[in-house]
SERO-4910 file (N, C-alpha, C, O; in steps of 0.05 Angstrom, whole numbers):
BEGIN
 pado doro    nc1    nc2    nc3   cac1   cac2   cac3    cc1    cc2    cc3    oc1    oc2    oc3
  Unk    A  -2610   2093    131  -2595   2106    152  -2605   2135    155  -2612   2144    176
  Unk    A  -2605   2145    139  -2622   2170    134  -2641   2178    149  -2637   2195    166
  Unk    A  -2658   2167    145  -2686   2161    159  -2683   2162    194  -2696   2174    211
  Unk    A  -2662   2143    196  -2658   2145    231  -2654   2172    241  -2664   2183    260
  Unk    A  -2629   2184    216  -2611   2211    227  -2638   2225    228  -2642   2237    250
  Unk    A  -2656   2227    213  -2679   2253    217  -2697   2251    240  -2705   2269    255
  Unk    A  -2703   2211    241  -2714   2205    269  -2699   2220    300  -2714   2223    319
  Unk    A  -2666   2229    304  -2660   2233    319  -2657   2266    318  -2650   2277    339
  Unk    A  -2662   2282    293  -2666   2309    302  -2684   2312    311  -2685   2324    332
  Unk    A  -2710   2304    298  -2741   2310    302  -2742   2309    329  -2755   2326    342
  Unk    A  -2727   2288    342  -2732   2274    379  -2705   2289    388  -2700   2280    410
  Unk    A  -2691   2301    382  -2666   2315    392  -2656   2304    413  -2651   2310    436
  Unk    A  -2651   2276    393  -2629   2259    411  -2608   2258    406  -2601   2261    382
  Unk    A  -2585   2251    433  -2557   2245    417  -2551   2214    409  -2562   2192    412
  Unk    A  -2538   2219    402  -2531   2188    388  -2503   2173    383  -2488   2184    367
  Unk    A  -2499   2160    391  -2475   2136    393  -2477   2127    361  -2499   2121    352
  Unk    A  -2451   2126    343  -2442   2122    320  -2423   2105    317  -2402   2111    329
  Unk    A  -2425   2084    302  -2397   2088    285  -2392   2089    258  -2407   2081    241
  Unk    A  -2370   2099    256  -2361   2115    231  -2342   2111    209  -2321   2120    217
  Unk    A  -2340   2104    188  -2314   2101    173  -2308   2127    161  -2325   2143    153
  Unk    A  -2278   2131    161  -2275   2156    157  -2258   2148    123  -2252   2126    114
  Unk    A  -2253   2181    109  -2257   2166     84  -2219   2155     85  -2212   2143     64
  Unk    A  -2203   2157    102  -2176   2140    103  -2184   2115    102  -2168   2101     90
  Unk    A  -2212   2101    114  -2206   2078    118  -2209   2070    157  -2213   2049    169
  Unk    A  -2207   2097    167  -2214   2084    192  -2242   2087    215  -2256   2107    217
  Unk    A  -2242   2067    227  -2272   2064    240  -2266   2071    272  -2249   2063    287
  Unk    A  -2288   2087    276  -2290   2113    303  -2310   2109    313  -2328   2106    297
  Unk    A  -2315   2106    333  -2338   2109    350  -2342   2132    360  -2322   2144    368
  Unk    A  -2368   2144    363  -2370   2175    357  -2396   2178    378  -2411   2159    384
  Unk    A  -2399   2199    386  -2417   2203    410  -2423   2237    394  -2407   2255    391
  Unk    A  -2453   2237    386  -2465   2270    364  -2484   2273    371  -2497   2256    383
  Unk    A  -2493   2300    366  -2517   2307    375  -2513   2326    341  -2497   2342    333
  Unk    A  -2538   2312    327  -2545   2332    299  -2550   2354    295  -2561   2369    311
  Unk    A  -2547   2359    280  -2551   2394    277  -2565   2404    251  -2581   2422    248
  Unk    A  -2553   2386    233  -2566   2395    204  -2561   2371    187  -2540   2358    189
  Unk    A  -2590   2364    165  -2577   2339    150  -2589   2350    127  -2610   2362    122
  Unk    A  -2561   2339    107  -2560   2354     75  -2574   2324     64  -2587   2305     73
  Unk    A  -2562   2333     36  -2572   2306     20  -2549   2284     18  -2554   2264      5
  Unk    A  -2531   2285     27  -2511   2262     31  -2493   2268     56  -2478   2250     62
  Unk    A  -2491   2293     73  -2490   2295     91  -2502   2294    118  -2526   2288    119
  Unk    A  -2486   2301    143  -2495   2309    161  -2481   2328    189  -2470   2317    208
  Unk    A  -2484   2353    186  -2473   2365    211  -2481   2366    242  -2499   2378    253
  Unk    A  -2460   2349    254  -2464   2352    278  -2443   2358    298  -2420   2361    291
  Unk    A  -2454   2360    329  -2431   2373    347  -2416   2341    355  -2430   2321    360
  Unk    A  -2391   2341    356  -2385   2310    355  -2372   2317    390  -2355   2335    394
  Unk    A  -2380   2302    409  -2372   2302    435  -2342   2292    434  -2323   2305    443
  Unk    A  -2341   2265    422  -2313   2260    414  -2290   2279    411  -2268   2273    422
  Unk    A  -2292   2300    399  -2278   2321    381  -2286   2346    399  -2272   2365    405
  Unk    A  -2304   2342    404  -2311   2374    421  -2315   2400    397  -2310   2424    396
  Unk    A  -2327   2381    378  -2325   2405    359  -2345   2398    334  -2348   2376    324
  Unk    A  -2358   2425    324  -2377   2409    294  -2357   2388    278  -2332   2386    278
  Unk    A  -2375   2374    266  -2365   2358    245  -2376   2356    225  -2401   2355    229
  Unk    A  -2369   2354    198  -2387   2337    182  -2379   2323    171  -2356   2322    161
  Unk    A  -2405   2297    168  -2405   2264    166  -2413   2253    141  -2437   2257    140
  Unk    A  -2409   2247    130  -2410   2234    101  -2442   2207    111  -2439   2190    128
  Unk    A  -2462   2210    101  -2480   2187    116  -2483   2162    102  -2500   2148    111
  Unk    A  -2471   2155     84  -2457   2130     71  -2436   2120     87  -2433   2096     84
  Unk    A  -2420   2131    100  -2399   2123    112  -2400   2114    145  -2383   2103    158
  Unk    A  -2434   2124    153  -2451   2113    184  -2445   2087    179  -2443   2080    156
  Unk    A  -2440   2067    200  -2445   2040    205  -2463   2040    212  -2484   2032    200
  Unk    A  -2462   2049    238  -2497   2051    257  -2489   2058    280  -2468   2060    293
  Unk    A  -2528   2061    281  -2517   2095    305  -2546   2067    323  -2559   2049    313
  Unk    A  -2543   2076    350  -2558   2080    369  -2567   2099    381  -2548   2112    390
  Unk    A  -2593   2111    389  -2600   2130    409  -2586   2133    444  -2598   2120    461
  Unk    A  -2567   2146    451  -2563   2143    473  -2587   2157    504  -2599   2179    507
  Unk    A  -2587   2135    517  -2609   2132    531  -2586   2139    565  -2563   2133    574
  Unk    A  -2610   2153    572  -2597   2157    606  -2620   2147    621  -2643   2147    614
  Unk    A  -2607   2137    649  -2625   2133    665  -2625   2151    686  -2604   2164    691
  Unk    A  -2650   2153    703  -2653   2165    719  -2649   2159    749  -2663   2142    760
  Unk    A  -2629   2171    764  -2616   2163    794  -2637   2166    814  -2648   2186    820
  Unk    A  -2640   2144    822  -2658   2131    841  -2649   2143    873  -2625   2138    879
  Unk    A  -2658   2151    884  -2656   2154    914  -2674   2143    931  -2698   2144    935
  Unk    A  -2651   2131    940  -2667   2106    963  -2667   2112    990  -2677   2096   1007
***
């Protein structure tokens, strides 16, 4: 998982998550990274409107969120 999180700073993408939090509950999370420790990771969480930090054992899995581009016809 690791490996992805660094794949998406290097490409400064945001990314679609989900998350177990350490209660026990699972979040779907919309981040853009900021900094990744050695068992962490700080990012701005859109969800929250606010930094967070993420435990990266506790990632389910993330996707790159992808936009498309509006066509004018």
């Amino acid at each position: 998982m690791k490996e992805q999180l660094i794949k998406a700073i290097q490409r400064n993408q945001t990314i679609n998550m989900i998350y177990l939090s350490k209660e026990g509950a699972i979040s779907k999370r919309r981040v853009k990274i900021i900094k990744i420790g050695c068992d962490y990771f700080q990012a701005y969480c859109f969800t929250r409107r606010a930094k967070r930090t993420f435990i990266i054992d506790n990632v389910l899995t993330i996707v790159p969120v992808v936009y498309k581009e509006r066509g004018i016809i």
